[in-house]
C-alpha positions in Angstrom: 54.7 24.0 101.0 56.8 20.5 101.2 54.1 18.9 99.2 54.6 21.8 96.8 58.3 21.5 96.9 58.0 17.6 96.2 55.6 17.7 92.8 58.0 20.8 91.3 61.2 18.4 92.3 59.6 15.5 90.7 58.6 17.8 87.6 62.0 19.1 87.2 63.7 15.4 87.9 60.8 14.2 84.9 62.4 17.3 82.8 66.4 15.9 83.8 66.2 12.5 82.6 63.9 12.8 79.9 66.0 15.4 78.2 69.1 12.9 79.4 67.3 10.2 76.9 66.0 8.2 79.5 62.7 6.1 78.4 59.4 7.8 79.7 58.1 4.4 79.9 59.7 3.9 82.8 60.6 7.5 84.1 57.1 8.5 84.1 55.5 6.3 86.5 58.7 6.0 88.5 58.7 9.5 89.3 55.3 9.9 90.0 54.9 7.0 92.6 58.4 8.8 94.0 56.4 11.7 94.8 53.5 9.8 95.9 56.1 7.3 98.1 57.3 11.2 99.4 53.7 12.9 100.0 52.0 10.1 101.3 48.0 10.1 101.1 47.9 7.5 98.1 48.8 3.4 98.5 51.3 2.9 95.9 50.1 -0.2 94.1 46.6 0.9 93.8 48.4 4.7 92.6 50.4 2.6 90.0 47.1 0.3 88.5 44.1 1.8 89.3 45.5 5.4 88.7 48.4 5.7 86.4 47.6 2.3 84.2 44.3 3.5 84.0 44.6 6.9 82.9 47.6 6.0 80.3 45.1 2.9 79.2 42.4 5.5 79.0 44.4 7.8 76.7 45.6 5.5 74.4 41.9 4.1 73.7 40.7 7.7 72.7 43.8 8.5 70.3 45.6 5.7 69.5 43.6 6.0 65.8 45.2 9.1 65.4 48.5 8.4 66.1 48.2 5.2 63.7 46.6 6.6 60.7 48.9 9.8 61.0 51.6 7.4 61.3 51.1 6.0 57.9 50.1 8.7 56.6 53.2 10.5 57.1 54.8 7.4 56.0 53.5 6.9 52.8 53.5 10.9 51.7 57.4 10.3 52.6 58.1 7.2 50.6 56.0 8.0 47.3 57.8 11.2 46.9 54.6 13.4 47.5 56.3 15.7 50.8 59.5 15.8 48.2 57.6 17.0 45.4 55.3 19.8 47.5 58.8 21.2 48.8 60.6 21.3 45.7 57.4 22.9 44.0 56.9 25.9 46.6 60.6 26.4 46.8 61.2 26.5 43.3 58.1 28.9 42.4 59.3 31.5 45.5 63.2 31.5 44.6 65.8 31.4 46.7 65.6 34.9 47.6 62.7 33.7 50.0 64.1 31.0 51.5 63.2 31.1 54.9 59.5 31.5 53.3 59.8 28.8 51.2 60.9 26.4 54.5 58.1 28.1 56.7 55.2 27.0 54.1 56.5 23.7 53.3 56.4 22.6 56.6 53.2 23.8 57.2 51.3 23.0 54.3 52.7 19.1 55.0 51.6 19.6 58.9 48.5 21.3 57.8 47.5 18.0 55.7 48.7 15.3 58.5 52.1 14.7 58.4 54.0 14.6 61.8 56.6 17.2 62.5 59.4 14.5 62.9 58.9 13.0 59.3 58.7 16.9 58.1 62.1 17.5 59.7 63.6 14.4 57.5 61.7 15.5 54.1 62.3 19.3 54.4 65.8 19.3 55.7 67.9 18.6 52.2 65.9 21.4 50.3 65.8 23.9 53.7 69.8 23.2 53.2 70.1 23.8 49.3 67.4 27.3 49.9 69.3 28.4 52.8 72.8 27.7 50.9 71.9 29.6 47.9 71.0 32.3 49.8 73.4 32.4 51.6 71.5 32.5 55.2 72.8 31.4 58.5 72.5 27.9 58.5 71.9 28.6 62.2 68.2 30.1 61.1 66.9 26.7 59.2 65.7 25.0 62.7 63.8 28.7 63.3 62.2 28.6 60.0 61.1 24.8 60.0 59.9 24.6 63.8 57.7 28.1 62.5 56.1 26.1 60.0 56.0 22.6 61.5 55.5 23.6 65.5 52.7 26.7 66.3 50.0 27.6 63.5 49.3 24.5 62.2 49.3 22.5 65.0 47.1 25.0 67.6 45.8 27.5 65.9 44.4 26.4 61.8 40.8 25.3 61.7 40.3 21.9 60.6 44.0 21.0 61.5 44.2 16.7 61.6 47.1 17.1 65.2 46.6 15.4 67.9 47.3 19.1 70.1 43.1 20.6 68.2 41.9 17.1 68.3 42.4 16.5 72.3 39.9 19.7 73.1 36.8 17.9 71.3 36.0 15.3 73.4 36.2 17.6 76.8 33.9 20.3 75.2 32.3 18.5 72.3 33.6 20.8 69.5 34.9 19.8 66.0 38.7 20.6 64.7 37.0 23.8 62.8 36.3 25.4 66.4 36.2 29.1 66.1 37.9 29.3 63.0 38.8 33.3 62.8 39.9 33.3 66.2 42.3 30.5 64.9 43.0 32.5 61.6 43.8 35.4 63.9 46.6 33.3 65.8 48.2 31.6 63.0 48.6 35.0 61.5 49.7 36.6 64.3 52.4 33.4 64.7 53.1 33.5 60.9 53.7 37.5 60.7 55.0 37.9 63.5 57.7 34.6 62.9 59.1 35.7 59.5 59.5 39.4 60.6 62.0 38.2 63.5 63.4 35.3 61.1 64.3 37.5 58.4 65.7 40.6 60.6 67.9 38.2 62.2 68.6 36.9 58.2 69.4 40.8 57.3 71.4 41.0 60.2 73.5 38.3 59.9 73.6 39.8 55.8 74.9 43.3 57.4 77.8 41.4 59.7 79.1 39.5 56.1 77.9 36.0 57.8 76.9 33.5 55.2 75.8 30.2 55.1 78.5 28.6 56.6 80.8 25.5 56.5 78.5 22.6 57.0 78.5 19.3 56.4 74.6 18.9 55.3 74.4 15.4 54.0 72.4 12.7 55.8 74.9 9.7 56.8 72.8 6.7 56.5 73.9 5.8 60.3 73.7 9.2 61.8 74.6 8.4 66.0 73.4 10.9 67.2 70.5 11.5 65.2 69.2 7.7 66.0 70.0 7.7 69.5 68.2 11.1 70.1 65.2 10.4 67.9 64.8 7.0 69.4 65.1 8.5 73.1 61.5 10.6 72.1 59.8 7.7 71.0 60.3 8.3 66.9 61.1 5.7 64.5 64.0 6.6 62.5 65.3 3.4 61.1 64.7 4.4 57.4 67.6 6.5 57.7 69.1 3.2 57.9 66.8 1.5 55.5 64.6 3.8 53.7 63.4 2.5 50.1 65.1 4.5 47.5 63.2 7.8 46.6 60.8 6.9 43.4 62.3 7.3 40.3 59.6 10.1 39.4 58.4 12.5 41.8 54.3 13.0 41.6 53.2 15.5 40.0 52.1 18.9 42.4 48.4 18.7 42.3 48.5 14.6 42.8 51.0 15.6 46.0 48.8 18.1 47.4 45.6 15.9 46.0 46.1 13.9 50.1 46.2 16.9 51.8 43.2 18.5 50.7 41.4 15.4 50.9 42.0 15.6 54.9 40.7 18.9 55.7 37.6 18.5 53.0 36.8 15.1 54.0 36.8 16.4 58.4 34.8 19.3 57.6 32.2 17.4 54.9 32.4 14.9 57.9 31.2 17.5 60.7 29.0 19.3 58.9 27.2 17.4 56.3 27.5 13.3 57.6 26.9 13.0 61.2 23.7 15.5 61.2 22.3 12.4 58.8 23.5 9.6 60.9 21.4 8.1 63.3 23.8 8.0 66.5 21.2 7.3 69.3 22.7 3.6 69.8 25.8 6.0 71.7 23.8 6.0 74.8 23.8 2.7 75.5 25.9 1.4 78.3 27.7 -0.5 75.1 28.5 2.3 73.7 30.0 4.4 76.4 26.7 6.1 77.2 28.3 9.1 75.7 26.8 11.7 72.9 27.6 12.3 69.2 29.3 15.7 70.6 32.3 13.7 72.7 32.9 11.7 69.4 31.8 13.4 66.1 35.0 15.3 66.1 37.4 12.2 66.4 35.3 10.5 64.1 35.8 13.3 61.4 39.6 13.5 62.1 39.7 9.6 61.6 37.4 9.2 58.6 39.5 12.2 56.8 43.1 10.7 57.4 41.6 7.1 56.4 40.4 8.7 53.1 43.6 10.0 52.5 45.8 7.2 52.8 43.3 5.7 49.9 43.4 8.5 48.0 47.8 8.1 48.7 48.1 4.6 47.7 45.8 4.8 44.6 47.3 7.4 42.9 50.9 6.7 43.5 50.5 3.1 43.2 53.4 2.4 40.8 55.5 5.0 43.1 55.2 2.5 46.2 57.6 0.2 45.6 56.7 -2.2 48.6 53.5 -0.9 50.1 53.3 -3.1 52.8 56.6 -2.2 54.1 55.6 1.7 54.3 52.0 0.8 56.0 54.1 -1.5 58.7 56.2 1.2 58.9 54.2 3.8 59.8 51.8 1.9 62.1 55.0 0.8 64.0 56.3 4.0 64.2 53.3 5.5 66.1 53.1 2.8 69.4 56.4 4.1 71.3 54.8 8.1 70.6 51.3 7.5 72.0 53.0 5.7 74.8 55.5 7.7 75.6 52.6 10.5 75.6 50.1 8.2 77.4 52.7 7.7 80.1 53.1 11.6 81.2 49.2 11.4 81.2 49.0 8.8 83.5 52.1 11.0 85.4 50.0 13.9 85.6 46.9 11.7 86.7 48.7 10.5 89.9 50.2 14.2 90.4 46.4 15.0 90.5 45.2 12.5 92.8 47.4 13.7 95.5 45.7 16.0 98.3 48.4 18.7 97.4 47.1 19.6 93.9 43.7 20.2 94.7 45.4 23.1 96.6 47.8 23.9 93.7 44.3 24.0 91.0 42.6 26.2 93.9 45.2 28.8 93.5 45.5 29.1 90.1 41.8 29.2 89.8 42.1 32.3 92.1 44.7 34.1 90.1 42.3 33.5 86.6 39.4 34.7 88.8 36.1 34.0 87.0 37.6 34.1 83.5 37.9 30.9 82.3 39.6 31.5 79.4 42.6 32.5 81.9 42.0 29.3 83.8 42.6 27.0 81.1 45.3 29.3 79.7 47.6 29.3 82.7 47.1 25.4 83.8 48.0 24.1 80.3 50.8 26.4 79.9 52.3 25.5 82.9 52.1 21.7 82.3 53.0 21.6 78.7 56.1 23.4 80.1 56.7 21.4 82.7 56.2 18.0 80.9 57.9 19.4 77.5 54.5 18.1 75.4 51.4 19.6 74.1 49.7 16.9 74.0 50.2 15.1 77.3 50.3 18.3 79.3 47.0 19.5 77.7 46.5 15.9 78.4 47.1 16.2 82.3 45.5 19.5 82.7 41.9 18.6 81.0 42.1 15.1 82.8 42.5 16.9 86.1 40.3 20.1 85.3 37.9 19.5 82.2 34.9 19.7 84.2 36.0 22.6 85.9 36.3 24.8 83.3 33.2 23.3 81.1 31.3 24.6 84.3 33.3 27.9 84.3 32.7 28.8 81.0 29.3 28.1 81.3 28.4 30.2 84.0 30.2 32.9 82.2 28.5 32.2 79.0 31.6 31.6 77.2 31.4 29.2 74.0 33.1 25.5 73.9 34.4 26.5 70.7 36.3 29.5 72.4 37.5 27.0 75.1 39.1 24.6 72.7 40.6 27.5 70.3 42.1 28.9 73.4 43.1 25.4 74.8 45.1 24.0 71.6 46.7 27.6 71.2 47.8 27.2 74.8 49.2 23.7 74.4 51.5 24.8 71.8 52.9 28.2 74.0 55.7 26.8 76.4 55.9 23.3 75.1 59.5 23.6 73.3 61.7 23.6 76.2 64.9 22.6 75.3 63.9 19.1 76.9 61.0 19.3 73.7 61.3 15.8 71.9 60.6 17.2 68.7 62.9 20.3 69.5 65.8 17.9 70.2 65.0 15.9 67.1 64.7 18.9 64.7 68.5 20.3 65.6 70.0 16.5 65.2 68.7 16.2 62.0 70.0 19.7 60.8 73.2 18.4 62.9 73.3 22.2 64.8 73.5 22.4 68.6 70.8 24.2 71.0 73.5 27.0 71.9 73.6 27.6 68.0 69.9 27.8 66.9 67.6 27.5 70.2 67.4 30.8 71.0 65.1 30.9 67.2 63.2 28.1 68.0 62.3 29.8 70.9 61.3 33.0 69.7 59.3 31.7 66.9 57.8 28.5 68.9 56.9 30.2 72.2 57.3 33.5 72.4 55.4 34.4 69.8 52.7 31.9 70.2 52.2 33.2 73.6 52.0 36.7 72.4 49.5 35.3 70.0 47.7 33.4 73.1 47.4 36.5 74.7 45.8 38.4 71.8 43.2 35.1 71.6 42.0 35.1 75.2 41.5 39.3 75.3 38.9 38.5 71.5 37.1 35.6 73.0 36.4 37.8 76.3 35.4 40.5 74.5 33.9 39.1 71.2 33.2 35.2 72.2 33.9 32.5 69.4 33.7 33.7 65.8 
């Protein structure tokens, strides 16, 4: 039990200072050789290289493509206008009247197609502020209405979704981004439906009590404090509000905005389904190689080749837009080392948590409570570290590191499809994540300059409560029904 006691201690001191704005960089490893240092069994040298380094190195290797080319990608829909000119377009043709609708899709059609959540938050912010003030909604509702879009279907549950949170699964249980896509449907509608029903009761509500919009100060300062020093503290890039290039003189036109994000999900499901069975991929055996199988890679191959494709199709169509291109590429590709780090370095975290004689235990016992379903199994350990570490991707990260092979062998012998695992897995990874300690969570209410006692208690209903009401649903289909 003092083991026990020590890992939870070291979690919760992880949670502290991390949400306190200290670096991950160096909170992550110095907690977990702390808890190491405390436990004993492990030498904490060899824990630090041949452990942590090698599990954080290991990480960034596998994804560090993703997090570049979304990056830039992000970057470049931002500066030619494009994520402007999709926003303004949806808003316009739903009215005001639907404004929390209007915030929901834009978000998610931009996440849908690639771009990160933190450069969302920036582009949909000023028209979320000029919907929600002609409607006269609670400002205290936009951060509901933009984590709904930006933080649960699109990044777990949508087929074909470009995140990093579906693209993680593929290489544990060799599936694709489109892994049981109506199981996925199923959830995103479920966190969709289920999201705008609470969002606009608690609109009609506020309606009913005679509270409007509010006296808010909605303009972005160019040196917003608190917004830097927050942002910065999660790894994001935010020096554009500083310095970003004036916004073109044109906006694109709607079909050349969306033109990118169509591109991406064609391009990764032409990808899967029509160019890898034609490519000859036996030279992946060889030591060289990896000695892997087109499985492990095909999907992070199709998630690559789509956003690259994009980014052409971005620059070529809004070429007099860009007014200094390689600016916006630097840019982006900057902006993506600290994030991969800062998530590489709770992998490593969990890694050495792992290697400890303690957690075997800990996995024993939570293999006991999912008995043989291992949709349970995978559902309860990622849950719990995504919570605990206050990140999809590095708890799903931790728990897949530390149990992959587990639960491919479980679901196996149970005859339950990868595809079902992976579904189930990303869904998961995106149930408990947005603590209040949540980077992106943090982030999101600086930039809409609101406080987490005035619009958390949203976030949290639409970003985990109702994902893992829509988790719950998931697991009892694919028991009953398998992938479909």
């Amino acid at each position: 039990m003092f083991d026990i006691a020590v890992i939870l201690v070291a979690l919760a001191v992880l949670m502290y200072l991390a949400f306190r704005g200290f670096t991950l960089l160096i909170l992550a490893p110095a907690v977990a050789l702390g808890a190491a240092l405390v436990v004993g069994g492990l030498p904490i040298l060899g824990a630090y290289t041949q452990i942590f380094m090698a599990s954080t190195g290991d990480f960034i290797v596998a994804f560090f493509p993703l997090f570049m080319l979304g990056a830039i990608f992000g970057k470049l829909m931002d500066d030619t206008g494009s994520a402007k000119a999709l926003a303004r377009t949806v808003s316009a043709t739903l009215g005001p009247r639907q404004a929390i609708l209007s915030v929901v899709l834009c978000c998610a059609v931009l996440t849908y197609g690639g771009v990160s959540a933190f450069v969302v938050a920036f582009a949909i912010f000023p028209v979320a502020a000029a919907l929600f003030r002609e409607a006269d909604i609670p400002k205290r509702l936009m951060p509901g209405a933009m984590a709904l879009g930006a933080f649960t279907l699109t990044m777990s549950a949508l087929p074909g979704s470009p995140a990093i949170q579906n693209a993680i699964p593929m290489p544990f249980f060799g599936t694709t981004a489109f892994a049981a896509p109506g199981l996925g449907i199923i959830a995103a509608a479920i966190m969709a439906g289920l999201g705008l029903v609470w969002l606009n009761r608690r609109a009609a509500r506020a309606r009913a009590a005679g509270e409007g919009y509010g006296e808010h100060v909605d303009a972005l300062p160019a040196k917003d404090v608190v917004t830097r020093e927050r942002a910065q503290e999660k790894g994001f890039d935010i020096a554009e509000l500083a310095d970003r290039p004036a916004e073109p003189d044109v906006l694109p036109p709607f079909a050349l905005a969306l033109l990118p994000i169509v591109v991406v999900i064609v391009t990764n499901f032409v990808f899967v389904e029509v160019v890898v069975p034609r490519m000859d991929t036996t030279f992946l055996a060889e030591p060289l190689f990896g000695s892997t199988t087109i499985e492990a890679v095909r999907g992070l191959w199709a998630v690559i080749a789509a956003l690259f494709l994009a980014i052409l199709v971005l620059i070529a169509g809004n070429w007099g837009r860009l007014r200094d291109l390689r600016a916006s590429l630097d840019s982006g590709a900057d902006a993506s080392v600290l994030p991969i780090f800062n998530t590489a370095s709770l992998v490593g975290f969990g890694a050495v948590i792992a290697a400890m004689p303690v957690f075997g235990m800990i996995s024993e016992a939570a293999l006991w409570i999912a008995g043989d379903n291992p949709l349970v199994a995978v559902s309860t350990a990622i849950v719990a570290l995504c919570g605990m570490t206050g990140s999809a991707s590095g708890g799903m990260s931790i728990a897949l590191e530390a149990l992959g092979p587990t639960f491919v062998a479980m679901a196996t012998e149970a005859g339950v499809a990868m595809e079902a695992m992976h579904r189930v897995t990303a869904v998961a990874s995106g149930a408990l994540d947005v603590l209040p300690h949540n980077g992106a969570v943090i982030t999101l209410l600086a930039v809409c300059k609101l406080t987490h006692r005035e619009s958390y208690g949203d976030v949290f209903v639409v970003a985990a409560i109702i994902p893992m009401l829509a988790l719950v649903v998931l697991v009892l289909l694919a028991s009953l029904f398998g992938a479909f």
